[in-house]
C-alpha positions as CSV (number, residue, x, y, z in Angstrom):
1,X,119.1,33.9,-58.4
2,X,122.9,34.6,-58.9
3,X,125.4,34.5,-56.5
4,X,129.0,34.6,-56.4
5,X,130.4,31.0,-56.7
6,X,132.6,29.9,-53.1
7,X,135.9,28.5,-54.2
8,X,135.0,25.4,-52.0
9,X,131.5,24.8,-53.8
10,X,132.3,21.2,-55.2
11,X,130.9,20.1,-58.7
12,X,127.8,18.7,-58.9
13,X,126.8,15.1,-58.9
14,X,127.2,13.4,-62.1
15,X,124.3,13.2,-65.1
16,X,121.8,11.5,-62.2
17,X,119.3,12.6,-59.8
18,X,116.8,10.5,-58.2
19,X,116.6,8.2,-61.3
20,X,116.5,11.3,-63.7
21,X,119.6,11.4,-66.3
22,X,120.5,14.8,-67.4
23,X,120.2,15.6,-71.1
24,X,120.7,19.0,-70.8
25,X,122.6,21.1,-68.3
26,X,122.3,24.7,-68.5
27,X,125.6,27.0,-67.6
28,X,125.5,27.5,-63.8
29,X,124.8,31.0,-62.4
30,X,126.3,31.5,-59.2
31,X,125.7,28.7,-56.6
32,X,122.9,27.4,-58.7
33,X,121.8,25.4,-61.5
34,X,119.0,24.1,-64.0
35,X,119.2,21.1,-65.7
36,X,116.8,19.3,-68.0
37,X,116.1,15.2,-67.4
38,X,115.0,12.7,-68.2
39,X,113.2,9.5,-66.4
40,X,114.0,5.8,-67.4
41,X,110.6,6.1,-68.7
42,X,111.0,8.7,-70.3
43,X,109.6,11.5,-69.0
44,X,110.8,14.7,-68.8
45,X,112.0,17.0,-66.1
46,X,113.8,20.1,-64.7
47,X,116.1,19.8,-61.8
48,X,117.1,22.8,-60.2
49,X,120.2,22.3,-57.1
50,X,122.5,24.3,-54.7
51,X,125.8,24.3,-54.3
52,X,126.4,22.6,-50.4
53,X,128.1,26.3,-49.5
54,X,125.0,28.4,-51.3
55,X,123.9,31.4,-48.9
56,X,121.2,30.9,-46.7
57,X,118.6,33.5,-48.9
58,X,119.5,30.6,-51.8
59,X,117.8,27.9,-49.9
60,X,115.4,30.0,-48.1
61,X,114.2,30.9,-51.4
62,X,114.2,27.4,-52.6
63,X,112.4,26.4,-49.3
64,X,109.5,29.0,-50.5
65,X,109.3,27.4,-53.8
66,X,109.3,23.5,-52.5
67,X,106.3,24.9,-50.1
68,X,104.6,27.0,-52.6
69,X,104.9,23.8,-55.4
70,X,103.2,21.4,-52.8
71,X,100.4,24.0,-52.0
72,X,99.7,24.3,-56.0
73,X,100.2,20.7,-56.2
74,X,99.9,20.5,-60.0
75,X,97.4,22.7,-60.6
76,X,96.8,23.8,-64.6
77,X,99.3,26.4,-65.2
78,X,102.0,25.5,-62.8
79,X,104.8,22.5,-63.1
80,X,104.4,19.5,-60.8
81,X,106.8,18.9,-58.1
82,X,108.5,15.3,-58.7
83,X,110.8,14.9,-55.8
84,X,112.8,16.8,-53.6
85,X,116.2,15.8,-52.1
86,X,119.6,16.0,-51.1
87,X,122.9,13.9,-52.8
88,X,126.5,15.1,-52.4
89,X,125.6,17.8,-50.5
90,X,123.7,19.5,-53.4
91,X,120.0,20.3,-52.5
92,X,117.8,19.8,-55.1
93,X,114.0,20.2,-56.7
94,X,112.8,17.9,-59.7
95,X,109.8,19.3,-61.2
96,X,108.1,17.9,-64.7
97,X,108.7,19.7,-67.8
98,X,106.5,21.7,-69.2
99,X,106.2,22.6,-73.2
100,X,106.6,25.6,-75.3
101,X,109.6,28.2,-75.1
102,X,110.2,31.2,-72.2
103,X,107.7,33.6,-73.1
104,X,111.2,35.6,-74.0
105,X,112.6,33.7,-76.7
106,X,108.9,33.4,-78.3
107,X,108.8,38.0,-78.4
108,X,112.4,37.6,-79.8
109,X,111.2,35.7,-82.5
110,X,108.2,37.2,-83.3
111,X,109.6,40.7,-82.6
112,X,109.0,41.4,-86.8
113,X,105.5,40.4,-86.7
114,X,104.6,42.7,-83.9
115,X,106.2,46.1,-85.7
116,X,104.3,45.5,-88.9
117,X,100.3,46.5,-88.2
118,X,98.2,44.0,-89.9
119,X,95.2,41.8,-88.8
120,X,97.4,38.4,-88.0
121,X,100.1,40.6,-85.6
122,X,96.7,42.2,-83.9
123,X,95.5,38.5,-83.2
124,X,98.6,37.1,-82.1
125,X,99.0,40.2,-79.7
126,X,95.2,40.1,-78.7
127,X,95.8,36.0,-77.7
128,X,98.8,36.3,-76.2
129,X,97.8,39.3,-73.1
130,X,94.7,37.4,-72.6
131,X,96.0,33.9,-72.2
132,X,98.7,35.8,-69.8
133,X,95.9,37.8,-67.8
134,X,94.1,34.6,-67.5
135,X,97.6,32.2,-66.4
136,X,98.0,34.7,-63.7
137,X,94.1,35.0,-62.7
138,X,94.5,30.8,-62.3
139,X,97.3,31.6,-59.9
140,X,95.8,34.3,-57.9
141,X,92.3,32.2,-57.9
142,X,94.4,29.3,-55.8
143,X,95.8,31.8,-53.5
144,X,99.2,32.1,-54.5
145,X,101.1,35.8,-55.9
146,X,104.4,35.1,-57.7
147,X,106.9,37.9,-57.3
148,X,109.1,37.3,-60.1
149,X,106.7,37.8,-63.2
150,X,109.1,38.1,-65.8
151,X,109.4,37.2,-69.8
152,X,112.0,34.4,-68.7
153,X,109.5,32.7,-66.1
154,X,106.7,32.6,-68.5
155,X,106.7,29.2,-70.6
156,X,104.0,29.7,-73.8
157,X,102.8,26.2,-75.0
158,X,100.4,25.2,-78.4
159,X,97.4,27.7,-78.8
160,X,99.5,30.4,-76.4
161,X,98.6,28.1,-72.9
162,X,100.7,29.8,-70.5
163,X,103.0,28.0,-67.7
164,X,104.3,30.1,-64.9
165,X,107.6,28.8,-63.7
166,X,110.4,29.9,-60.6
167,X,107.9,30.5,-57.4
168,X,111.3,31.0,-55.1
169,X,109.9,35.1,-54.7
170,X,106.0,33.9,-54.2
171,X,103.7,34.0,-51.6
172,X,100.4,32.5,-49.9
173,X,97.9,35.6,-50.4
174,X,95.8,34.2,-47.2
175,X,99.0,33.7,-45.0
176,X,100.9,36.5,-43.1
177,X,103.2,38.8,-45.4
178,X,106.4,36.9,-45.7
179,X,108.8,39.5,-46.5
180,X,110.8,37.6,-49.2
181,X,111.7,39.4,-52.6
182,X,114.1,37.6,-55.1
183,X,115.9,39.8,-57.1
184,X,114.8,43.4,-58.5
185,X,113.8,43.6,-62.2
186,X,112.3,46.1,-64.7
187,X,109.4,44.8,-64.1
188,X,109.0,44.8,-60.4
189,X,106.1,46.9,-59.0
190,X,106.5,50.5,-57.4
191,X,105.7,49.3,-53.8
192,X,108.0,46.5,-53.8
193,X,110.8,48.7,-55.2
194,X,109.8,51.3,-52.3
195,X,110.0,49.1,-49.7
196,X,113.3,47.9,-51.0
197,X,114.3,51.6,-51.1
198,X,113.2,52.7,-47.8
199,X,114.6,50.0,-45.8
200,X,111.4,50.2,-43.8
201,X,109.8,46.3,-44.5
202,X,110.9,43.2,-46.6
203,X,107.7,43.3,-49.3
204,X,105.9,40.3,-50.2
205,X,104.2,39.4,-53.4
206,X,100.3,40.3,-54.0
207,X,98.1,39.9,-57.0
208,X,98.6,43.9,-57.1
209,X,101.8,44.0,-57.7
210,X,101.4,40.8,-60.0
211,X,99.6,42.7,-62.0
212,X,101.7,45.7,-62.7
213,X,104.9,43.4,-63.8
214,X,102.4,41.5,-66.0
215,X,101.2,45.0,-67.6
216,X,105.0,46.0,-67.9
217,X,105.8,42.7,-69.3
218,X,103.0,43.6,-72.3
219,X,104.3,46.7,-72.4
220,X,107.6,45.6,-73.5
221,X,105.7,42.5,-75.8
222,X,103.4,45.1,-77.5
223,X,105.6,47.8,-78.5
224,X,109.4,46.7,-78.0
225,X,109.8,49.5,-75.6
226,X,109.8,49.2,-71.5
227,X,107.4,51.0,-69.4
228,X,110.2,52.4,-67.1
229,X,113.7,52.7,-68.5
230,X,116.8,50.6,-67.3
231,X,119.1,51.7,-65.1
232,X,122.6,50.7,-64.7
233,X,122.4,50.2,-60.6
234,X,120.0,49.2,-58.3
235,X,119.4,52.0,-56.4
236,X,118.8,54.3,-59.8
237,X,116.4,51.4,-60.9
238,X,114.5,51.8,-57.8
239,X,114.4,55.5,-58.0
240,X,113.0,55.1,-61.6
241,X,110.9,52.9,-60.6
242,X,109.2,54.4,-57.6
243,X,108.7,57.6,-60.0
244,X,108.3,56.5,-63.0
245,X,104.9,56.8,-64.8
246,X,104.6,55.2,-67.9
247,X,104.4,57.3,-71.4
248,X,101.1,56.6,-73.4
249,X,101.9,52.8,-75.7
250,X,103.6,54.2,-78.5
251,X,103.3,52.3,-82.2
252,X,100.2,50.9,-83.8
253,X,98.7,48.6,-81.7
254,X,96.4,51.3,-79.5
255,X,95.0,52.6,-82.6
256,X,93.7,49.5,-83.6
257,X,93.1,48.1,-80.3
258,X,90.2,49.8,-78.1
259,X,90.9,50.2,-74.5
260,X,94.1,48.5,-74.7
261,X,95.7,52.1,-73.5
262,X,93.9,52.9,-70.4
263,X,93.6,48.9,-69.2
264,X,97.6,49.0,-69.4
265,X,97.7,52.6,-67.9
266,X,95.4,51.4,-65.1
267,X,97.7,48.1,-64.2
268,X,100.7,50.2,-64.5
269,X,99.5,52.8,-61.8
270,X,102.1,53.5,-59.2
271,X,99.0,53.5,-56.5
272,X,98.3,49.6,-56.1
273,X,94.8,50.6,-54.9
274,X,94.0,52.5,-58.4
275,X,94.9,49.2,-60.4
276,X,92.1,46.5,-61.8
277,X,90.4,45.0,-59.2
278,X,91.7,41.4,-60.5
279,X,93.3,40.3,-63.2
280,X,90.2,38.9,-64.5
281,X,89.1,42.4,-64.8
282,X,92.5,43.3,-66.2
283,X,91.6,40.8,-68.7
284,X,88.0,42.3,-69.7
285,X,89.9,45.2,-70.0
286,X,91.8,44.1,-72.4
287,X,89.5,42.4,-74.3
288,X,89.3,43.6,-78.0
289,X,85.7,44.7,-79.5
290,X,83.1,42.7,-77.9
291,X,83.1,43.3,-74.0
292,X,81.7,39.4,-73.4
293,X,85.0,38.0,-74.9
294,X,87.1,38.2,-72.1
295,X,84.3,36.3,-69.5
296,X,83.7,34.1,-72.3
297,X,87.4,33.5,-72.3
298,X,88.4,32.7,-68.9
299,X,90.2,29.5,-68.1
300,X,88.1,26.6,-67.2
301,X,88.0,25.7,-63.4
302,X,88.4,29.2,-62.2
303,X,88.1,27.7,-58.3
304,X,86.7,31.2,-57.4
305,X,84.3,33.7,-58.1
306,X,84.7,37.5,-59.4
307,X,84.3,38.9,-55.9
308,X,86.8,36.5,-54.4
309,X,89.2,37.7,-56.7
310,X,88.6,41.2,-55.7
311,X,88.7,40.0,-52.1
312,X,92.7,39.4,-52.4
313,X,93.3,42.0,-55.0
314,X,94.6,44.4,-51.9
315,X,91.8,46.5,-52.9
């Protein structure tokens, strides 16, 4: 979250945080910053602090992500929380490190293999979706919605295992709605942006809405090309977003790739009640050729059933 940096907002404790040595720090945006770490023993970790004079939505976001990090508590898919703390007056969260690059950098550099049609891009594109479907059906499955699903809070390990990192926008999908929305991006579902437009209610993260930024984030991975087109301010990008419906996948992938256009068109519906009923089913979907390989392919430990998942869909 970026904020304008107070003139009085000291610097930030030096290379140390709870025993963790900072390797890498990460330019500061606003009132905030990132830093990678390191234990004495060597294990690795990402601290993320606030400035002593950081706006109160700055640390009631990061209140949201401490809570929502102990409610997870580790589970496959989501960073441990380390430690939490204060020292100089900067607040700050430790959380382990987790491997493999922002799900970003990984489209920048594969961006070549995904405009040429050939049987290893298909595959590559055909892993990737469903290993995201499936990191965001683990989520959903321990009660949690994100609210900030974006390319740059998507880490992708060895054999595509997604991470999902920066829960300061999520939300408890059994609790009250919370009313808390981070920032808006192109991604951001057409409820949320309504809300946002009309004033009428803060929105709150559901698997819904989840699962329209995850179908505009494969939008963007599968054909270089975003389902609703940028806008320069925010109000035009809620506009566009509110009444935008997508155009058709263009390039190669939908012709090789059955059902791949109307599971996306389905997740990217502005109604969230015309959406998959789950990501899960997002996922089966998706799935290429035989209509097994998506069930056969859901992550381990999947704490609840098909009809649970439905159950906090919003459906």
């Amino acid at each position: 979250m970026s904020m304008p940096v107070p003139h009085t907002c000291p610097d930030e404790p030096e290379n140390n945080w709870a025993g963790y040595t900072v390797t890498h720090a990460i330019p500061r945006q606003g009132t905030a910053l990132t830093q990678e770490a390191v234990s004495e023993q060597g294990h690795r970790a990402m601290v993320k602090a606030l400035c002593p004079h950081a706006p109160r939505a700055a640390h009631a976001a990061m209140d949201n992500e401490e809570a929502i990090l102990r409610f997870l508590n580790e589970q496959d898919g989501t960073p441990l929380l380390i430690e939490s703390g204060t020292r100089s007056g900067w607040r700050y969260l430790i959380t382990e490190h987790r491997p493999g690059p922002t799900l970003g950098l990984l489209l920048e550099g594969s961006r070549l293999l995904m405009q040429r049609p050939s049987a290893g891009s298909l595959a590559f594109a055909q892993s990737l979706a469903l290993a995201l479907c499936h990191g965001y059906a683990r989520l959903h499955s321990r009660g949690v919605a994100h609210g900030d699903v974006h390319p740059g809070n998507i880490l992708v390990g060895s054999e595509h295992h997604v991470t999902i990192i920066d829960f300061e926008s999520a939300a408890r999908i059994d609790d009250a709605p919370m009313g808390y929305c981070s920032q808006i991006t192109i991604y951001t579902a057409p409820e949320i942006a309504l809300a946002l437009r009309e004033q009428v209610s803060l929105p709150t993260a559901t698997p819904a809405s989840d699962q329209y930024s995850v179908a505009a984030v494969l939008y963007l991975m599968l054909s270089g090309t975003y389902a609703v087109p940028p806008q320069k301010t925010e109000p035009d990008m809620l506009e566009a977003i509110t009444g935008t419906v997508p155009a058709p996948l263009p390039g190669w992938l939908p012709l090789q790739w059955p059902g791949l256009q109307r599971a996306l068109s389905t997740a990217l519906h502005l109604d969230p009640g015309q959406r998959h009923a789950s990501m899960i089913a997002f996922a089966r979907a998706l799935a290429p050729g035989d209509p097994h390989h998506a069930q056969d392919a859901e992550p381990a430990g999947m704490a609840r059933t098909e009809q649970n998942a439905d159950a906090h869909s919003g459906r």
